[in-house]
C-alpha positions in Angstrom: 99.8 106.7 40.7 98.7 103.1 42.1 102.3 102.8 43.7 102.3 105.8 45.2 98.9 105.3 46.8 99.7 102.5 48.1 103.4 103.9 49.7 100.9 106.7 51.4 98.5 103.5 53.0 101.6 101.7 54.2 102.9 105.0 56.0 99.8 105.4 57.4 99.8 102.4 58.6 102.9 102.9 60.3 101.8 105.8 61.8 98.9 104.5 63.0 100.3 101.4 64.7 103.3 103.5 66.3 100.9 105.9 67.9 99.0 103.2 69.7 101.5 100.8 70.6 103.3 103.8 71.7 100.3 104.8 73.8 100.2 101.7 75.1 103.5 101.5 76.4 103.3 104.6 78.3 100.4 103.7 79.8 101.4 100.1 80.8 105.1 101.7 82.5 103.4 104.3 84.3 101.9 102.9 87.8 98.9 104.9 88.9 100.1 107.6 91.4 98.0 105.4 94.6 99.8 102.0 93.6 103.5 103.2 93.4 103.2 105.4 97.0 101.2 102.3 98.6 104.0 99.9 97.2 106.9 102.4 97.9 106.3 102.9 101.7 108.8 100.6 103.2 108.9 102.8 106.7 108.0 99.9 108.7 109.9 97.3 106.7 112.6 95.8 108.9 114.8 95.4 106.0 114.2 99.1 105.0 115.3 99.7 108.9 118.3 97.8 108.5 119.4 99.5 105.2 118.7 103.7 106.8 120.9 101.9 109.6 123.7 100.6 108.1 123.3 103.7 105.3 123.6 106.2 108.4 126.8 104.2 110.0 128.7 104.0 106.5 127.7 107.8 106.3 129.3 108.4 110.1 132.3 106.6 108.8 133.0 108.2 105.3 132.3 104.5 103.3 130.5 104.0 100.6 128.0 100.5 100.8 130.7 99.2 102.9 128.7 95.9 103.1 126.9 94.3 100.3 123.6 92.5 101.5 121.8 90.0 99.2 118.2 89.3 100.5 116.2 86.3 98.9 113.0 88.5 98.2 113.3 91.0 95.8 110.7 93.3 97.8 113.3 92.8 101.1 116.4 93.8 98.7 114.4 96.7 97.2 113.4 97.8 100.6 116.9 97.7 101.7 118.3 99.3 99.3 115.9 102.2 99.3 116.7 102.4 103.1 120.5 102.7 102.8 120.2 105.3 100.0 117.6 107.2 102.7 120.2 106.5 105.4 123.1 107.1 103.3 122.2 110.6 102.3 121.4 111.0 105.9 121.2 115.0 106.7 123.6 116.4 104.2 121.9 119.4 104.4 123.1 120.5 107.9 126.5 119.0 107.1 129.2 121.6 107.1 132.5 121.3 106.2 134.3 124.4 107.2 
């Protein structure tokens, strides 16, 4: 009976710990809903600019990332890269192709 008891306090255990470092993970990878649209605004970033830009022209020309930019900053390569996929995918909604 003494092995089995203490099998059941072990799983418990396990249990236990995976429910709150569980918790805690979820918690720590979601960003609170005011950070992430604050951080994610990159409208007035000139990189951002650059990448609708370029997104729009490789759009008007059928390419796809037809050039490959590499910024120092990973907040100007983040920005850019949300601005070309923006740009990129341009109006494909009033796109027809009859």
């Amino acid at each position: 009976m003494r092995m089995k008891l203490s099998q059941f306090v072990w799983v418990l255990a396990v249990v236990l710990g995976s429910g709150i470092t569980g918790g805690a993970v979820r918690a720590a990878a979601s960003p609170l809903p005011q950070d992430r649209s604050h951080s994610d605004d990159y409208s007035n970033n000139s990189r951002y600019q650059q990448g609708v830009r370029e997104g729009k022209d490789d759009l008007a020309h059928n390419r796809d990332h037809y050039k490959k930019r590499h910024f120092k900053k990973d907040e100007d390569q983040k920005a850019y890269e949300m601005g070309y996929q923006a740009g990129h995918a341009g109006d494909q909604g009033d796109r027809h192709d009859h």
